[in-house]
Structure formats: structure tokens, C-alpha cells
C-alpha positions in Angstrom: -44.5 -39.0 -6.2 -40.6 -39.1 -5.6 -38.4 -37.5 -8.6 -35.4 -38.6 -8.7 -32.2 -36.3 -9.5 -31.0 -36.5 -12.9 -27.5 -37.1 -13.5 -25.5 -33.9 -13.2 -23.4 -34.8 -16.3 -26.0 -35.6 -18.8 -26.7 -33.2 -21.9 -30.0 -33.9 -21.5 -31.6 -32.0 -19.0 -34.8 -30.3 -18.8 -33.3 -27.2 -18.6 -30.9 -28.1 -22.0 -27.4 -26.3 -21.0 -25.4 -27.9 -18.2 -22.3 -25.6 -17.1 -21.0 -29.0 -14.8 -21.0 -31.5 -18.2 -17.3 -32.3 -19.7 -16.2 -30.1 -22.6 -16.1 -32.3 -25.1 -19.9 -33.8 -24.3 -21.0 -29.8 -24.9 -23.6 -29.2 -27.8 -22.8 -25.7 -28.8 -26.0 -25.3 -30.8 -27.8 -25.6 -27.3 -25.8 -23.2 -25.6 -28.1 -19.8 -25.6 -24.8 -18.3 -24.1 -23.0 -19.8 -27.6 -26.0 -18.2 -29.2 -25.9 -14.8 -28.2 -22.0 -15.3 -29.1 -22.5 -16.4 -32.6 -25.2 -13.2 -33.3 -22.5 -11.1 -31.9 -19.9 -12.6 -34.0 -22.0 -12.4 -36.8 -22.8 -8.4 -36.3 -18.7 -8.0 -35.9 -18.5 -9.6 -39.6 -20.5 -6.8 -41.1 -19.0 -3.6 -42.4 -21.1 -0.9 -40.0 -23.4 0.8 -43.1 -22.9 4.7 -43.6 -25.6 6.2 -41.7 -28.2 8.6 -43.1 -26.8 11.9 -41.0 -23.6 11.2 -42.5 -24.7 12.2 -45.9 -26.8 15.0 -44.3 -24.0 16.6 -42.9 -22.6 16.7 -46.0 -25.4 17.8 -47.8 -26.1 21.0 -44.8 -22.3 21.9 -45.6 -22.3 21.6 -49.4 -25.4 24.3 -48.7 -24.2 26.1 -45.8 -21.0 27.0 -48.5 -23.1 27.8 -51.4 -25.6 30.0 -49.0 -22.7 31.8 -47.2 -20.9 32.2 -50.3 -22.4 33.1 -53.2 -26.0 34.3 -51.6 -25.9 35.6 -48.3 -22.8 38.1 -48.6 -24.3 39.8 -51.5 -27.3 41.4 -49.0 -26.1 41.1 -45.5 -22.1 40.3 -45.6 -21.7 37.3 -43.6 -18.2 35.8 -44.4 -18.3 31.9 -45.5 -14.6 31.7 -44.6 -15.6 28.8 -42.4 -17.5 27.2 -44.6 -15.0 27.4 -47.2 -12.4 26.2 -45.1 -14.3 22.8 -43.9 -15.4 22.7 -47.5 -11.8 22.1 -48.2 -11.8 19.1 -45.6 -14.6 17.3 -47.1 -12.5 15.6 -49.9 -10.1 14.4 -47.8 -13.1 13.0 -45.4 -14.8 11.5 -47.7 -11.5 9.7 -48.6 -10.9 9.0 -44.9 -14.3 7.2 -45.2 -13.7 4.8 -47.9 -10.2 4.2 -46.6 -11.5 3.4 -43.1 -14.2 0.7 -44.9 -11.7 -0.7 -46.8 -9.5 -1.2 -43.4 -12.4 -2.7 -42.0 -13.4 -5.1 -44.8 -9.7 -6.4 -44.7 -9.7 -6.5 -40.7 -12.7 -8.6 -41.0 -10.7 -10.9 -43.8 -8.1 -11.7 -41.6 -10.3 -11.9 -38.2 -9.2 -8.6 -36.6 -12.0 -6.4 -36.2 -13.4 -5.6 -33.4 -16.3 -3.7 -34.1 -18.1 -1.0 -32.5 -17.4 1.8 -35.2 -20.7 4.1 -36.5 -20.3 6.1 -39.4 -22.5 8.9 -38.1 -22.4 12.8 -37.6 -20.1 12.1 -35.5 -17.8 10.5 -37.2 -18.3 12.8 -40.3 -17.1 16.0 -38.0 -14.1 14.0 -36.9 -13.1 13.3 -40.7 -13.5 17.2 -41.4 -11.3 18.0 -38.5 -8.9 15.8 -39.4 -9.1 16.5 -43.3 -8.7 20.3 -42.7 -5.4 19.7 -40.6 -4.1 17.8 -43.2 -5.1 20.5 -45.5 -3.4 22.9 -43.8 -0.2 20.6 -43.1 0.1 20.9 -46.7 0.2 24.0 -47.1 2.5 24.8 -44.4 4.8 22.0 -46.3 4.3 23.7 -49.4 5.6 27.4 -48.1 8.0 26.3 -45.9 9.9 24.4 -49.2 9.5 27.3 -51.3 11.1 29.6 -48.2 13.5 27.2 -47.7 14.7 26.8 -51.9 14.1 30.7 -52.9 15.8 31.9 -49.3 18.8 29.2 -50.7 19.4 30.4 -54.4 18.7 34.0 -53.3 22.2 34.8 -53.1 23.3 33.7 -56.7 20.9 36.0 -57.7 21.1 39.7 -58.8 17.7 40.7 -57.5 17.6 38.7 -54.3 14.3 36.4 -53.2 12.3 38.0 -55.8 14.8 37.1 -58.5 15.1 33.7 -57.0 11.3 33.4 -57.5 11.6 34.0 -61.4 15.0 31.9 -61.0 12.8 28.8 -59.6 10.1 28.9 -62.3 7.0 27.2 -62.7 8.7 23.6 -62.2 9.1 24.5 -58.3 5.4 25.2 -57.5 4.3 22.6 -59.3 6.6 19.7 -57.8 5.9 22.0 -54.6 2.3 21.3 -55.0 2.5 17.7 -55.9 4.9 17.0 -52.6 2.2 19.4 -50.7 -1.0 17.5 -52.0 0.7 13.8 -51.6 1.8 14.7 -47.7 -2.1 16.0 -47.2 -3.1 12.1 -48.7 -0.2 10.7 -46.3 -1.5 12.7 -43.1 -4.8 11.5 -44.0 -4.5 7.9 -44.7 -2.4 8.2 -41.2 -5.9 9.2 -39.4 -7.3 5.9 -40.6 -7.5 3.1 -37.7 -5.5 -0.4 -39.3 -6.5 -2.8 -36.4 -3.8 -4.8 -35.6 
């Protein structure tokens, strides 16, 4: 029995999908290639979900500090110094990580997203790393203002930099430390991706 070929630009095929058929006679919905693109599209318009080992990380440093600090060096003297000093990051991650969600959830509004972030382990060591360098940005802000103001009134002074110290008073460490903490929250917000 003799089949006869179809015509090449007829939607209708067996097969459903003909790549040689004009644009505009297309039906999208049959496309599995438009299909596959759609899920894909669909999984970009999701913010990725914090993943299990990112709490667990913090959980095994939240212990690893209270072990190494408070515990541990009482019997066998192991110094928690670098647990207290990521411990100092963790705020500043954890503020890294709703920032970075937020940045996503407005990428996605305005159709700029594209994708592939995990909030895992991973990402959670990042965020420490990052949040102890601001950390320590601040501080190096905050000394290097005080040096600069006491080493700059020290001459009207009878007593030198340590009169200038008593000279500053309390208002100087405290806007120090405000100017300090806010360039730590600067640096950090920085660190956080704003796909344009």
C-alpha cells in the first residue's frame, strides 16, 4: 500500500512538531522543546529555598563556640578564638542571606533573574567569610578615626594622646562605633549580587 508524503508545512503531522512550518502557524503548546522551556522558566521564577545544611552549619558553629568556649578550655585548653571570630560573621551572614532573597525576589519581579543560585554549606561559608571581613573592615575604620582625631587634638592638649583621649570623651567612640557598625552593613550589603 503506497503512503503518500504529508505536506511538509502542515501542523498536523504524526509526529506533532514541524521545525520547517511558518512561525506564525506554530502551536507552542505542542512544542516539547517550548515545554521543557516553560518548566525551566518556571523553576527560574522560584526563590531557590534555604537548604537544610545551611541551618546545620549554623547550628555546628553556634556549638562549635559554646564547646570551645565555655567547655572545652576549662579541662584541656583549646582556644575558641576561631570560633569566636566566625561567630562574629554569622550576623552579618545571616543578613547577607535575607538581603540576597530579597535581591532575588525583586530580580524575578522585574524579569532579571537568572537563576542557578543554592543556598547551601557552601554558600553559608562564603557569607561567613565575607561577614568576618566586613567585621574586621569595621574595626580597622573604627581605630584608624580614633588615631586619626586623638593624634589631631593631641597637640592642644597638656598631656598629649592620652589627654586627647579624655579630651574626646565618650561622644567619639560612640559616633566612632556607629560610623564603624554602619560601614560593616555597607561592605556587606556590597557582597550581595543585584542582577542587572
Amino acid at each position: 500500500m503506497s503512503h503518500s508524503p504529508g505536506d511538509p508545512y502542515s501542523t498536523s503531522n504524526e509526529g506533532g512538531y514541524n521545525p520547517f512550518a511558518p512561525p506564525e502557524s506554530l502551536d507552542e503548546s505542542g512544542n516539547p522543546a517550548s515545554a521543557n522551556n516553560s518548566e525551566s522558566q518556571g523553576e527560574l521564577q522560584k526563590i531557590p529555598p534555604v537548604e537544610a545544611s545551611y541551618g546545620y552549619a549554623i547550628g555546628f558553629l553556634i556549638l562549635g563556640l559554646f564547646l570551645t568556649g565555655f567547655i572545652l578550655p576549662g579541662f584541656i585548653g583549646v582556644p575558641w578564638a576561631p570560633f569566636s571570630i566566625a561567630f562574629l560573621g554569622l550576623p552579618f551572614a545571616i543578613i547577607r542571606l535575607f538581603l540576597h532573597r530579597s535581591s532575588i525576589a525583586r530580580a524575578i519581579r522585574d524579569g532579571r533573574y537568572p537563576g542557578g543560585v543554592r543556598f547551601n554549606y557552601v554558600y553559608f561559608i562564603v557569607s561567613i567569610v565575607l561577614g568576618v571581613t566586613c567585621v574586621f573592615a569595621g574595626i580597622l575604620v573604627f581605630f584608624l578615626v580614633c588615631t586619626v582625631v586623638i593624634y589631631s587634638i593631641a597637640d592642644s592638649t597638656p598631656y598629649g594622646p592620652l589627654g586627647a583621649i579624655d579630651k574626646a570623651g565618650p561622644w567619639l567612640l560612640g559616633g566612632n562605633a556607629l560610623l564603624a557598625f554602619f560601614t560593616s552593613l555597607a561592605l556587606n550589603r556590597l557582597s550581595v549580587p543585584r542582577y542587572q
